[in-house]
DODOSE-688353 format. One line per field, with one value per residue (C-alpha): chain; x negated, y negated, z negated; residue number from 1. Coordinates in nm, 3 decimals, always signed. Layout:
// residues N
unit: c(A, ...) .
px: c(X, ...) .
py: c(Y, ...) .
pz: c(Z, ...) .
pos: c(NUM, ...) .
END
This chain:
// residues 501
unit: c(A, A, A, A, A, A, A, A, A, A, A, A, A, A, A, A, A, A, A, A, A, A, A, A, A, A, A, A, A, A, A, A, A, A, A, A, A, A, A, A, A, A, A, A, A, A, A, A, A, A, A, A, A, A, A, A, A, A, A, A, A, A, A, A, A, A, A, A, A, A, A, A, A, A, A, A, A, A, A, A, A, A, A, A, A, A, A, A, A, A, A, A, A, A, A, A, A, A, A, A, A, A, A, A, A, A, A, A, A, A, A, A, A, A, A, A, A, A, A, A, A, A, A, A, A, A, A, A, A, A, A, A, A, A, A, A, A, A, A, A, A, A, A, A, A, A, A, A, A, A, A, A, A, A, A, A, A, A, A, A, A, A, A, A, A, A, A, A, A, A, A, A, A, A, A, A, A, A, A, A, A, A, A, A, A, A, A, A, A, A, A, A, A, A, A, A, A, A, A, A, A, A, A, A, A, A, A, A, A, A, A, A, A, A, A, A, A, A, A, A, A, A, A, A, A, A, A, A, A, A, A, A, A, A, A, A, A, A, A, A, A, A, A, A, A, A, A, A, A, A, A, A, A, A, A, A, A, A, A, A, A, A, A, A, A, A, A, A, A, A, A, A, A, A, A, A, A, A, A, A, A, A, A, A, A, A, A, A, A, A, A, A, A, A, A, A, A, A, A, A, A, A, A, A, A, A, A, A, A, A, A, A, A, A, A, A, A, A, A, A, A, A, A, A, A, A, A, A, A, A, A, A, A, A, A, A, A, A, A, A, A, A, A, A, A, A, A, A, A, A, A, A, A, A, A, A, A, A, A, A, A, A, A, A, A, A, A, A, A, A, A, A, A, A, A, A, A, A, A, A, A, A, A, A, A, A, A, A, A, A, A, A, A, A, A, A, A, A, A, A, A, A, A, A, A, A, A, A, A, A, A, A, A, A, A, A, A, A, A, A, A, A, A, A, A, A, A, A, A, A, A, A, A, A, A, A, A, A, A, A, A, A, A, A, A, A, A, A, A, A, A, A, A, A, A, A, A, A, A, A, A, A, A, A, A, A, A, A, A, A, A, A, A, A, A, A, A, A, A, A, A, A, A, A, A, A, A, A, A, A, A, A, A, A, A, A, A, A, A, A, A) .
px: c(+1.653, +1.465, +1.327, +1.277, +1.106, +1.192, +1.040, +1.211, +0.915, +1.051, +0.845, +1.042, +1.383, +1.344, +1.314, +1.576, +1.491, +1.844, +2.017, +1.774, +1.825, +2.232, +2.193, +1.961, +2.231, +2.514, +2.338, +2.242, +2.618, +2.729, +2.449, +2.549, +2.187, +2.102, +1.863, +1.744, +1.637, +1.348, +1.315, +0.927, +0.661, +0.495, +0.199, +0.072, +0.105, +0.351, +0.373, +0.480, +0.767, +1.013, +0.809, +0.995, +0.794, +0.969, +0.822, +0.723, +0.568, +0.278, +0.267, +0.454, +0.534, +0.556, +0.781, +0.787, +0.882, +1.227, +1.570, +1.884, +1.957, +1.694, +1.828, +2.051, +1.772, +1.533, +1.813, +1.880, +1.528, +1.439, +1.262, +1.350, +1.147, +0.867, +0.959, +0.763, +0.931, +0.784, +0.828, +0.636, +0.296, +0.246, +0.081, +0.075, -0.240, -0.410, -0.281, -0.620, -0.559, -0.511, -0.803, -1.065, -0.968, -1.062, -0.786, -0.819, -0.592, -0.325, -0.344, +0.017, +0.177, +0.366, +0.344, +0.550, +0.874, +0.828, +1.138, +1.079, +0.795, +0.772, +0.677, +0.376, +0.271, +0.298, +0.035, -0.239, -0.090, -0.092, -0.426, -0.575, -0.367, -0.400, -0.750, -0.766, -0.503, -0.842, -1.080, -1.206, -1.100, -1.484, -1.524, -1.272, -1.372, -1.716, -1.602, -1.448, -1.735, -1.971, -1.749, -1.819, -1.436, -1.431, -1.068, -0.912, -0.732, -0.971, -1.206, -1.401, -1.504, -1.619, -1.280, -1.516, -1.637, -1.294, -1.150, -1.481, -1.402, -1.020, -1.114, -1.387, -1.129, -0.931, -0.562, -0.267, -0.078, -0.301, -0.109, -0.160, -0.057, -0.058, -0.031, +0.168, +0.197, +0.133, +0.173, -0.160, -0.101, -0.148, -0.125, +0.098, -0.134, +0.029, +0.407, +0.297, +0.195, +0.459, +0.759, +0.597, +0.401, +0.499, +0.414, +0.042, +0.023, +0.203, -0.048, -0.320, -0.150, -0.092, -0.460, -0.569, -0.339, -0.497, -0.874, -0.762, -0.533, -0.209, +0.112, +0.284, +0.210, +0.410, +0.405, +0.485, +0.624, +0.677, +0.998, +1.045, +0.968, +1.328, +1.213, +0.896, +1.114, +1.352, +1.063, +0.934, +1.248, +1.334, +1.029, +1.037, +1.375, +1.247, +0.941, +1.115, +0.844, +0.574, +0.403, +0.446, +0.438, +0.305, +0.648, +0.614, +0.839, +0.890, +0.899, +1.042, +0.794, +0.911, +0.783, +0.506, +0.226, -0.037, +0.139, -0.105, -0.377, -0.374, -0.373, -0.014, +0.141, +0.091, +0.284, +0.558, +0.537, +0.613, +0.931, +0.744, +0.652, +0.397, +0.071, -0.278, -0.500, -0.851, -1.059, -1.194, -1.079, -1.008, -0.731, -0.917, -0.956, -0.630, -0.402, -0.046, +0.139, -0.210, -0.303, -0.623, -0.490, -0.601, -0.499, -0.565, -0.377, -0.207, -0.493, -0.714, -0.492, -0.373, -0.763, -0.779, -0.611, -0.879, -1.184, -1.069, -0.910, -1.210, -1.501, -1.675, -1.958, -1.698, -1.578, -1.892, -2.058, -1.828, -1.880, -2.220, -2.442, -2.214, -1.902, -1.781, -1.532, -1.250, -1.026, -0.669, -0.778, -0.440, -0.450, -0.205, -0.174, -0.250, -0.391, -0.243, -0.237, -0.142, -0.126, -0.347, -0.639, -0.808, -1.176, -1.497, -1.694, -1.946, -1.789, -1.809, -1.573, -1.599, -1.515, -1.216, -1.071, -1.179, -1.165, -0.888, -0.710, -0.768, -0.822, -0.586, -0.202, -0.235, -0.515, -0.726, -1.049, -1.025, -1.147, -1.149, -1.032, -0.900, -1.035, -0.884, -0.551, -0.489, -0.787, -1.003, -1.271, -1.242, -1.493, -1.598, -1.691, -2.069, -1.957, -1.756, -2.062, -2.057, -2.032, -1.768, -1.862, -1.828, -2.156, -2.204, -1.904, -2.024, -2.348, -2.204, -1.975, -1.642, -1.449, -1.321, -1.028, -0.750, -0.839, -0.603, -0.698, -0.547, -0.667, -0.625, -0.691, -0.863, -0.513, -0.588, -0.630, -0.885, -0.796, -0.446, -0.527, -0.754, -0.486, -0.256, -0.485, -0.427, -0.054, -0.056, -0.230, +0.000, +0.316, +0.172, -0.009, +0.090, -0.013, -0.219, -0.541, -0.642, -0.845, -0.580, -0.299, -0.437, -0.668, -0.489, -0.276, -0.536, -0.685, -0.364, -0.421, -0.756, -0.774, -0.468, -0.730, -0.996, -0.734, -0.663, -0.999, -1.196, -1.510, -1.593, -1.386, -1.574, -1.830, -1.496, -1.409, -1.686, -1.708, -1.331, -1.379, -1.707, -1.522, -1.238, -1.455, -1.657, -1.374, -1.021, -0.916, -0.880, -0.941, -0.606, -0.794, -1.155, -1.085, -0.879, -1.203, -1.331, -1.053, -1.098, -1.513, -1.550, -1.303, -1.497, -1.854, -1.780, -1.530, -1.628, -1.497, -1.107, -1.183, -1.276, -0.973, -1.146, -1.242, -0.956, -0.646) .
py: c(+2.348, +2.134, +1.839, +1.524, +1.183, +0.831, +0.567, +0.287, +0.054, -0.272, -0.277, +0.030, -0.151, -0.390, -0.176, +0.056, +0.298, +0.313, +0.376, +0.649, +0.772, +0.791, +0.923, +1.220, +1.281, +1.313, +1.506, +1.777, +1.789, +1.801, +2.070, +2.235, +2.200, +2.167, +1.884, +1.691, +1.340, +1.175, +0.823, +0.772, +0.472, +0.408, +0.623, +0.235, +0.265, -0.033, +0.027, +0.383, +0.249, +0.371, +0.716, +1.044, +1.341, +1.716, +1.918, +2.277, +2.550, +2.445, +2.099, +1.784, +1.702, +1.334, +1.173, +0.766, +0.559, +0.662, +0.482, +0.584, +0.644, +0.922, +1.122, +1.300, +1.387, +1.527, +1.728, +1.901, +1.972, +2.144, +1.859, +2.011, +2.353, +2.068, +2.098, +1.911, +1.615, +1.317, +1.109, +1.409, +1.305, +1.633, +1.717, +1.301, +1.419, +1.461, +1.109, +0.964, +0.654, +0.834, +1.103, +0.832, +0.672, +0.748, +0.725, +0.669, +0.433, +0.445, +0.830, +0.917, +0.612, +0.779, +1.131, +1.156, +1.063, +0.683, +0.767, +1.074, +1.051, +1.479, +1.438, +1.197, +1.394, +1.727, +1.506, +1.466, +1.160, +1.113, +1.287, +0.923, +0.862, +1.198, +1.129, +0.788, +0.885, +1.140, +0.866, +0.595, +0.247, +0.144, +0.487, +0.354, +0.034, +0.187, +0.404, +0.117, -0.060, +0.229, +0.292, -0.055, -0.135, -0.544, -0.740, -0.636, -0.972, -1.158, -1.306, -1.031, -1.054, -0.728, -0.553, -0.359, -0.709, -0.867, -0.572, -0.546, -0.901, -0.863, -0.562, -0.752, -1.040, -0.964, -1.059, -0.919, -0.886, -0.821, -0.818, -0.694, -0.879, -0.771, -0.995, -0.920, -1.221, -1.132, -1.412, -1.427, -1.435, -1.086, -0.881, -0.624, -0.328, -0.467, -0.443, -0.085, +0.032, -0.137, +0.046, +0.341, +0.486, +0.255, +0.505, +0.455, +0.063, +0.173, +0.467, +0.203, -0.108, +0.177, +0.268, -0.077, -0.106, +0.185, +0.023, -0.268, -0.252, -0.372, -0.274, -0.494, -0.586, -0.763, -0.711, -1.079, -1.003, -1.180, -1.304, -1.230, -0.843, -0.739, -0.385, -0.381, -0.519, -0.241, +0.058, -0.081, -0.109, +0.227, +0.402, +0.233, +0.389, +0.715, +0.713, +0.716, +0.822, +0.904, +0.587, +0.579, +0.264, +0.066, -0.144, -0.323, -0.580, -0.679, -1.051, -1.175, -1.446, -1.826, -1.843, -2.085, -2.003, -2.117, -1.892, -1.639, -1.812, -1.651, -1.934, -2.073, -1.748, -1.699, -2.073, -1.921, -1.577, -1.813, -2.036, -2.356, -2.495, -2.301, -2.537, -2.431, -2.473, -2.553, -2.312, -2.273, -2.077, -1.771, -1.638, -1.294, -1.498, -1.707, -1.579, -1.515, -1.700, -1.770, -1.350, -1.223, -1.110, -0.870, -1.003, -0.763, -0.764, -0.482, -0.270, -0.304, -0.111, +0.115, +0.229, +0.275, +0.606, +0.764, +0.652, +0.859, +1.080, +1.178, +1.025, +0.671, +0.882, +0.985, +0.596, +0.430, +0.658, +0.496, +0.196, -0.026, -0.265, -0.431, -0.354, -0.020, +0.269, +0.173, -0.127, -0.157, -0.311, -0.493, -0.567, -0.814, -1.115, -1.077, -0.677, -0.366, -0.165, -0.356, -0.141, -0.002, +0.111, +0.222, +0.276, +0.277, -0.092, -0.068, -0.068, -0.371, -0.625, -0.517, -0.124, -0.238, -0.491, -0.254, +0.093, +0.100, -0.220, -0.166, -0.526, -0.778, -0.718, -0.960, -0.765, -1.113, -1.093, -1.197, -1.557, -1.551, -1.380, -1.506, -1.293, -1.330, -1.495, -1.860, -2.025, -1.794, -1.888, -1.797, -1.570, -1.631, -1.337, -1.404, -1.264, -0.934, -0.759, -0.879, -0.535, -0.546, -0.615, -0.907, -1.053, -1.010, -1.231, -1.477, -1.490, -1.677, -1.883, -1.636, -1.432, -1.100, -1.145, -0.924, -0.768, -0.908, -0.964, -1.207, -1.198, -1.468, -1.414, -1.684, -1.908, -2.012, -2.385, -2.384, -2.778, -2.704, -2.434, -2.641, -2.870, -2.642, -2.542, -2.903, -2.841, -2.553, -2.707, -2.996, -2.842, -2.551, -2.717, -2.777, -3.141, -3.109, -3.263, -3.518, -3.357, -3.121, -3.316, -3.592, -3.475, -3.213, -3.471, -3.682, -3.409, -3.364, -3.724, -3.701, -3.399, -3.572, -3.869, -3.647, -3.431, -3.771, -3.850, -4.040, -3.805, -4.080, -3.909, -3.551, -3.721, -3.813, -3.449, -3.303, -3.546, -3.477, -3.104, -3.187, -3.336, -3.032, -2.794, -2.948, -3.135, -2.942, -2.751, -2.378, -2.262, -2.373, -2.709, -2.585, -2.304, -2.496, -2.657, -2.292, -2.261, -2.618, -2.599, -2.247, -2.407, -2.710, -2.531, -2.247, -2.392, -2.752, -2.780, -2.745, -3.068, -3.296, -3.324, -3.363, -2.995, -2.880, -3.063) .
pz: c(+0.347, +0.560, +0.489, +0.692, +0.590, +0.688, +0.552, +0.350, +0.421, +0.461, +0.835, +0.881, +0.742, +1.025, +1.244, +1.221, +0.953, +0.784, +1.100, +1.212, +0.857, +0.918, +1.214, +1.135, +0.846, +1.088, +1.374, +1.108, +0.975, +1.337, +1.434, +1.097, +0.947, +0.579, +0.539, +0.319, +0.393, +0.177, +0.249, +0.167, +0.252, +0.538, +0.674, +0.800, +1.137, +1.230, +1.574, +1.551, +1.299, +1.269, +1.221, +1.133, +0.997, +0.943, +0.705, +0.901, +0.806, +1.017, +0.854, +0.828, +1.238, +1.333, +1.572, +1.641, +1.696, +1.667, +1.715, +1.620, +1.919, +2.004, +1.719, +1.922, +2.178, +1.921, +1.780, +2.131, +2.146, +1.784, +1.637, +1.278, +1.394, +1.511, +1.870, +2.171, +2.258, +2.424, +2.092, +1.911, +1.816, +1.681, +1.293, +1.100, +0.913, +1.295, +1.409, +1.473, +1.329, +1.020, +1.055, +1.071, +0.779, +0.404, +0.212, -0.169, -0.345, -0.081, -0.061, -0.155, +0.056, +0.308, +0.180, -0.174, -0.247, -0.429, -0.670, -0.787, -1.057, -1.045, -0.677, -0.832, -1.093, -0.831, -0.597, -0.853, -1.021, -1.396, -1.378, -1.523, -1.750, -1.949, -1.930, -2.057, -2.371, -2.485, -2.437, -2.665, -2.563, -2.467, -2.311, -2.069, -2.004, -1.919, -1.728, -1.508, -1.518, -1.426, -1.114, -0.985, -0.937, -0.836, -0.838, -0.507, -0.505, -0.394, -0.586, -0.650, -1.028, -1.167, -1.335, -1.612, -1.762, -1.771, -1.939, -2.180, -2.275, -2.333, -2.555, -2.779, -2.831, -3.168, -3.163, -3.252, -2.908, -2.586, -2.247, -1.928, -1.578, -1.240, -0.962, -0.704, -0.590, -0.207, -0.050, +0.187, +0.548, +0.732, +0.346, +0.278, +0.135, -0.208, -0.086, +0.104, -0.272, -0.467, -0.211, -0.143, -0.494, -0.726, -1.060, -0.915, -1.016, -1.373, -1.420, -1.374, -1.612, -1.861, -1.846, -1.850, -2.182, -2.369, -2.256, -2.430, -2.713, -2.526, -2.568, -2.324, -1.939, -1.665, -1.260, -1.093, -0.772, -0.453, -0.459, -0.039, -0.138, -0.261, -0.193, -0.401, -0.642, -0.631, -0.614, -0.921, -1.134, -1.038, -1.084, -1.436, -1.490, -1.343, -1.566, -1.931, -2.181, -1.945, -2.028, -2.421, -2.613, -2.282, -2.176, -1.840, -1.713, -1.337, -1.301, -0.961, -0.831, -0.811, -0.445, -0.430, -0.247, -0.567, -0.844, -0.675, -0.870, -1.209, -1.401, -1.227, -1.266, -1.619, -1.653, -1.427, -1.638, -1.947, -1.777, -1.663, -1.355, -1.187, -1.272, -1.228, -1.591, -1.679, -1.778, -2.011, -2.200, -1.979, -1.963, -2.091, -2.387, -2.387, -2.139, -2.126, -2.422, -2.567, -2.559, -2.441, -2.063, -1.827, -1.494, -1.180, -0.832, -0.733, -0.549, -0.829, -1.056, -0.804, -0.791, -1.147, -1.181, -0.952, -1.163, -1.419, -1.315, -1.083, -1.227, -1.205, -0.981, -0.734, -0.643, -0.708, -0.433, -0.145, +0.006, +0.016, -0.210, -0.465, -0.309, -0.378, -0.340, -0.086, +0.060, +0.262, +0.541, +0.724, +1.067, +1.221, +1.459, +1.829, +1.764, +1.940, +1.665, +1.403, +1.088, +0.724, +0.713, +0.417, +0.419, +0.250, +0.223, +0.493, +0.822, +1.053, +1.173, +1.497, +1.446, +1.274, +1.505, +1.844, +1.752, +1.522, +1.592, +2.000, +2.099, +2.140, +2.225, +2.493, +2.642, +2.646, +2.485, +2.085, +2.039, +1.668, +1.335, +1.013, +0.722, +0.389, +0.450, +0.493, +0.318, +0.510, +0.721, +1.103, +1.254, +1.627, +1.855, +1.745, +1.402, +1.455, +1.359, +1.030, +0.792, +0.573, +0.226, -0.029, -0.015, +0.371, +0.413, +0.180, +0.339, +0.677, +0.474, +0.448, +0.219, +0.248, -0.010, -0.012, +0.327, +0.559, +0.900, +1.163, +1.505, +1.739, +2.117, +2.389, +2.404, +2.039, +1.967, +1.670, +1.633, +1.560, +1.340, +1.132, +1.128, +1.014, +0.736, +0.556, +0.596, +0.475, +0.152, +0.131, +0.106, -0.113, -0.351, -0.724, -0.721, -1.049, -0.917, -0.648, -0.430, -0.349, -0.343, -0.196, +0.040, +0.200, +0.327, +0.443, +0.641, +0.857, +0.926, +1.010, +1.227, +1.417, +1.501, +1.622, +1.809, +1.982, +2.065, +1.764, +1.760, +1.466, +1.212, +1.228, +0.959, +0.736, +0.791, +0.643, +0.378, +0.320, +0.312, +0.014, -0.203, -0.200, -0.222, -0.545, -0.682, -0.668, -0.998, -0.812, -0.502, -0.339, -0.296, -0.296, -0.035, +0.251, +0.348, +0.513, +0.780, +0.880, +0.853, +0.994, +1.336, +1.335, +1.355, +1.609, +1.800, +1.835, +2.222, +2.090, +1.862, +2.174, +2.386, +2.712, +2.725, +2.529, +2.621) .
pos: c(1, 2, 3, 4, 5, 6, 7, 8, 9, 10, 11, 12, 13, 14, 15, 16, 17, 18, 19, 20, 21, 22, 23, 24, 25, 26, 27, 28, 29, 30, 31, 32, 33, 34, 35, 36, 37, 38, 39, 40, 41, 42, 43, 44, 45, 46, 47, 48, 49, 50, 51, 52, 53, 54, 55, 56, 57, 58, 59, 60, 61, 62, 63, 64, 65, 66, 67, 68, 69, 70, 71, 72, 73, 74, 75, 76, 77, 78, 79, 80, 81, 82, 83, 84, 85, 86, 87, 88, 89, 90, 91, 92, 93, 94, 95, 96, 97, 98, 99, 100, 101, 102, 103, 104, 105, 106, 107, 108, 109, 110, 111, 112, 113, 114, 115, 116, 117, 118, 119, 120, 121, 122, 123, 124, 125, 126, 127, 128, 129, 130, 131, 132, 133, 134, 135, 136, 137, 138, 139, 140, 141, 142, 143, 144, 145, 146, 147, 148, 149, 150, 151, 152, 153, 154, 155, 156, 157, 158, 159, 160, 161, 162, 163, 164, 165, 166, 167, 168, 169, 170, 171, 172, 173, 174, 175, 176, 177, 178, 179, 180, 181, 182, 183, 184, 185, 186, 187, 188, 189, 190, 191, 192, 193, 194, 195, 196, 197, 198, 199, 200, 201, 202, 203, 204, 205, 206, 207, 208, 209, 210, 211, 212, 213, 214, 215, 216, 217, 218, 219, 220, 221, 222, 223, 224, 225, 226, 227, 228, 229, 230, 231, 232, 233, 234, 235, 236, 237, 238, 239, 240, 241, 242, 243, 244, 245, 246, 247, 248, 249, 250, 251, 252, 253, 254, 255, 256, 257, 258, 259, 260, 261, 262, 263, 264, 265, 266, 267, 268, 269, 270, 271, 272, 273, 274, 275, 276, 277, 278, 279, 280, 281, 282, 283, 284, 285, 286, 287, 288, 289, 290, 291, 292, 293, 294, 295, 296, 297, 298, 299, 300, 301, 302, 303, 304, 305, 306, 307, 308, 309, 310, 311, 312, 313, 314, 315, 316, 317, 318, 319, 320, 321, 322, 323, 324, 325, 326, 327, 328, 329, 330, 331, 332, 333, 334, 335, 336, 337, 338, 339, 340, 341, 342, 343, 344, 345, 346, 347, 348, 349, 350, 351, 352, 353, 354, 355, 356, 357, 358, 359, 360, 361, 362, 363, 364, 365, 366, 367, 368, 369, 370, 371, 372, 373, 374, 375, 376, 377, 378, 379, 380, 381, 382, 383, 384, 385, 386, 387, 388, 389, 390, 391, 392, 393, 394, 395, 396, 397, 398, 399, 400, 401, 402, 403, 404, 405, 406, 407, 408, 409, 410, 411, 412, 413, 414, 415, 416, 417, 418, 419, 420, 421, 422, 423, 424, 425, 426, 427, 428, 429, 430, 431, 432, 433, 434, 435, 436, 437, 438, 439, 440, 441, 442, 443, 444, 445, 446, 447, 448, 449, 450, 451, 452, 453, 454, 455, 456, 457, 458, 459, 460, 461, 462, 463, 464, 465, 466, 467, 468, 469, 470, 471, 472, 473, 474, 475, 476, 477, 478, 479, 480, 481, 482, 483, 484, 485, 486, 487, 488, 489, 490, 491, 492, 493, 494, 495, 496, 497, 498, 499, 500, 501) .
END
């Protein structure tokens, strides 16, 4: 039998996957061919979507992007033997998009089947977790710590110390919470994980459990990823035993932008509105109901199973400085290649955006990028060569956050984008303090008088953007100021409307 993948990716939904799927079914009947047809993740590569790999004895053969209607064409010329064909981009492994990258945490994405947990375990999952079930609770922890794993969603606090303090804190129930919660502009290494190897965020939560005494975790997911959704409900039904006394239930997101902040989304986790707290006390001291709670995005337990399953050494030795092992990269906006890619802390701005992302779609020359979703700051031309590590970007004033990149060619209007940056803030916020609430809206109003031609208000601006930054609850309020500071400081020209109508 021969076996041919199409991903289930919800990129590679929209673009056609099913019917490609039905019609590879009903060629093979019609060619009388046995095949079977695994619908796996996505290899990354968006603009090759929807791609089709066969499974040869030479290796897995890609083909892409194909629509349903080039099914019938591949057939004819022996695509299931791996045939040449002008779609055939010949072994995926080889792909160079692929070869350059170093694949760690999203390592299985693309290549096993995300339903089948025997396809996991036969691809070096579950490795971890046997590990972790002979180690001492600390000995775990440690181990996390030593490997110099930092929260992948954004923030960038040091996982070990979180989960060291969960651990020392005595109570009865301990939980653990993953935030899924994707809901930054140009993400979707969390949804790639969630649809397409699933059992490798429960392998992590159930590590995380055993490091600190709990028996009970939750994964708060996007509400706009119905897929994730699915893959994770069905790899919990597929997983029966396999992660003992550790329960996890998936929690469907309420869809506001600030339940991403930890705080909110335990409040939505318990049934109320979705209100940021004050902390103290932390919520790895009083968390979910009250419980000491480890909270980690997605991509921080997806790296978990790794450390132990290959050593803190191994992880710790990739990347740079303080920011170690690996991190999905996502490229999107005005980029050619618009896609994942996983690598090693270290690289620069530049190499990612040029010599994997290939410039702009447009083919203008990039103006500026947005790192770290909506609140990010934007990075002029002057600032590609910025390597790519946490405390380089915080250095000029950015963030690196959950790696998403949105690149904006020389038609951008930096004005309007500040602008939208207070919008964006208004309508998301959760009202709970002034500075947020209030000035948010005051900053669309402002920006629209400078836009107009009052060069007087720039001082309000920045006086404006102070008292967010020092006086908002989270960083909802505290963060909007970078967009509209990084705009106003590199791009001044597109705030006066004489040289940028």
């Amino acid at each position: 039998m021969i076996t041919v993948y199409v991903p289930a990716d919800a990129v590679a939904l929209a673009l056609g996957a099913d019917a490609v799927a039905k019609a590879i079914g009903d060629e093979a009947q019609r060619h009388g061919k046995v095949v079977r047809i695994v619908r796996n993740g996505s290899r990354g590569m968006f603009w090759l979507e929807p791609l089709v790999e066969v499974a040869t004895p030479h290796g897995r053969i890609a083909y892409g992007p194909v629509a349903a209607t080039d099914v019938a064409g591949l057939f004819d010329h022996g695509f299931l033997e791996g045939n040449a064909h002008p779609l055939c981009l010949g072994p995926a492994d080889e792909i160079p998009y692929l070869a350059r990258q170093r694949r760690v945490t999203m390592k299985r994405v693309g290549i096993t089947d995300p339903r089948s947990l025997a396809d996991y375990l036969a691809h070096g999952g579950g490795l971890g977790l046997a590990k972790a079930r002979a180690m001492a609770p600390t000995e775990i922890v440690q181990a996390v710590t030593d490997a110099g794993l930092r929260g992948r969603g954004g923030a960038a606090f040091p996982a070990g110390i979180k989960w060291k303090t969960v651990l020392e804190t005595s109570a009865e129930q301990k939980y653990v919470v993953c935030n899924a919660d994707e809901g930054d502009s140009g993400t979707f290494s969390d949804r790639m994980l969630m649809e397409g190897d699933p059992f490798c965020l429960l392998e992590g939560m159930a590590i995380a459990g055993l490091a600190v005494g709990a028996t009970r975790g939750y994964i708060y997911v996007r509400s706009e990823y119905p897929h994730a959704f699915a893959a994770l409900n069905a790899a919990l039904a597929e997983a029966g035993g396999w992660l003992g006394e550790f329960g996890i239930e998936v929690r469907k997101a309420a869809g506001a932008y600030v339940c991403g902040e930890e705080t909110a989304m335990l409040e939505s986790i318990e049934g109320k509105r979705g209100l940021v707290r004050a902390k103290p006390p932390l919520p790895a001291v009083s968390g979910l109901f009250g419980q000491p709670t480890v909270i980690n995005n997605v991509m921080t337990f997806a790296a978990v199973p790794d450390i132990l399953a290959r050593g803190a050494g191994f992880y710790r030795d990739l990347g740079v400085d303080r920011s170690r092992g690996t991190l999905p990269f996502q490229l999107a906006g005005n980029i050619k290649y618009g896609g994942l890619v996983e690598v090693p802390f270290g690289l620069t701005l530049r190499e990612l955006l040029y010599d994997f992302g290939g410039g702009s779609r447009s083919g203008r020359p990039l103006r500026a990028v947005q790192v770290g979703g909506p609140l990010g700051a934007y990075l002029p031309k002057s600032q590609f060569d910025t390597v790519l590590d946490y405390e380089a970007f915080a250095a000029i004033g950015a963030v690196l956050g959950h790696g998403g990149i949105v690149a904006f060619d020389d038609t951008v209007d930096m004005a309007r984008q500040a602008r939208y940056a207070f919008a964006f803030c208004a309508a998301e916020s959760c009202g709970k303090c002034t500075p947020c609430r209030i000035g948010s809206t005051r900053g669309v109003e402002v920006v629209d008088r400078i836009r107009a031609g009052d060069q007087s208000q720039v001082d309000l601006l920045r006086d404006l953007c102070d008292t967010m930054v020092n006086g908002s609850l989270c960083a909802m309020g505290a963060m909007t100021p970078y967009p509209v500071l990084s705009a106003l400081n590199h791009f001044p020209e597109d705030f006066r409307p004489e040289d940028h109508p």
